[in-house]
N, C-alpha and C positions, 0 to 999 in steps of 0.2 A: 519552323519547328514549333514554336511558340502558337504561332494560329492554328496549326494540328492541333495542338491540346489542348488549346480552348475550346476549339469546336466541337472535339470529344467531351469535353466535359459539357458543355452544352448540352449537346446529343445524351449523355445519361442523365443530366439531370431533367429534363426534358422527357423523356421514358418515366424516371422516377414520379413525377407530376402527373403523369399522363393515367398511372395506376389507378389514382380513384377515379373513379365513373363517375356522374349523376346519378344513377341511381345505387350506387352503395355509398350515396355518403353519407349515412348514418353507420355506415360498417367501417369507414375511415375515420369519422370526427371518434367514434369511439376508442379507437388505438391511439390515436395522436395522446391524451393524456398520460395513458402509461408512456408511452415513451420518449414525452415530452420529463417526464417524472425522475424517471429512470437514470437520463442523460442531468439532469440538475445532481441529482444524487453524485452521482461521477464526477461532478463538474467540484463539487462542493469538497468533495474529498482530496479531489486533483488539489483543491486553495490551498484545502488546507495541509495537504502535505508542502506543497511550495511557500508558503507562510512561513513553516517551520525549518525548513533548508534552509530561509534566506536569516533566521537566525541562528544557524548553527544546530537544530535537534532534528532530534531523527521523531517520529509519528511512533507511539507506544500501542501494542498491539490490540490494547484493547480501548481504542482511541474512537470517537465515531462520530459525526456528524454533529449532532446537538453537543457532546461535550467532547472536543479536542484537546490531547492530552500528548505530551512530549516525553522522551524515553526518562527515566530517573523522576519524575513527579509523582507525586502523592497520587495514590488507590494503582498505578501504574505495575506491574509486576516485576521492572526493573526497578521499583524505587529505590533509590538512592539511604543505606543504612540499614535495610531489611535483609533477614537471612537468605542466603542465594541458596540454591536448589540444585542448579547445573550449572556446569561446567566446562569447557577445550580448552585442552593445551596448546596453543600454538606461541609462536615465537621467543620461547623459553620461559613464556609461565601462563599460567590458569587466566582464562577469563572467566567471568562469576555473572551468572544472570537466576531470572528468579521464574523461567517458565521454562519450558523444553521447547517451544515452539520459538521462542527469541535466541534462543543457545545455536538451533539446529538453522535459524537463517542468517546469524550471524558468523557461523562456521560454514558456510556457503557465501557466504561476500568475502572470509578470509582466502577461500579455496579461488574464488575467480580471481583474487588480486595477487595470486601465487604462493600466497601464504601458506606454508604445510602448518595443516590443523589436525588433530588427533579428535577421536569420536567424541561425542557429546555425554558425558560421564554425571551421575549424581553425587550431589557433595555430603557428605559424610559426618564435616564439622558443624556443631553449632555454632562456633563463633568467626565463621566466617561469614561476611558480609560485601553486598552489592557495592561497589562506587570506592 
């Protein structure tokens, strides 16, 4: 079983390679950098959210390559002692976030974990705060 799937894998990557010609390799060295580029990009986001799992934070939404930034940190939208903006109720009280777009995927990780969450609500109070 095991030599089946090597040999298939062989066999596509092999096809794969086989794609540029000699004469289009000016049409292949051309792509290779975008998508050489592309996959770095990916690669570097993959760290650096696994960076931050293995210290306990989650990746803040507006977090990005050149400057990595953890939920609850400074310029972050969840920061930690800034007015929250929105809102779910679930598990008998309000959770407080400071975008709609962190409320609405955070009330979506409560919903797969079984958690009943109530919509995503705007908050009202001024002196309610993140953290």
């Amino acid at each position: 079983m095991k030599s089946i799937t090597v040999l298939l894998a062989t066999f596509v990557a092999a096809i794969a390679f086989a794609q540029c010609e000699e004469g289009k390799s000016a049409c292949c060295d051309a792509k290779k950098p975008a998508v050489h580029a592309m996959a770095d990009k990916e690669f570097m986001q993959e760290a650096q959210r696994m960076t931050l799992a293995a210290e306990g934070k989650k990746a803040c939404c507006k977090s990005t390559a050149a400057k990595p930034m953890a939920k609850g940190d400074k310029g972050c939208c969840n920061e930690v002692g800034v007015k929250a903006k929105f809102k779910v109720y679930a598990q008998g009280k309000y959770h407080f976030f400071g975008c709609k777009d962190s409320a609405a995927t955070a009330r979506q990780e409560m919903i797969a974990k079984g958690i009943v969450a109530g919509k995503v609500q705007t908050v009202r109070s001024s002196r309610t705060k993140i953290g």
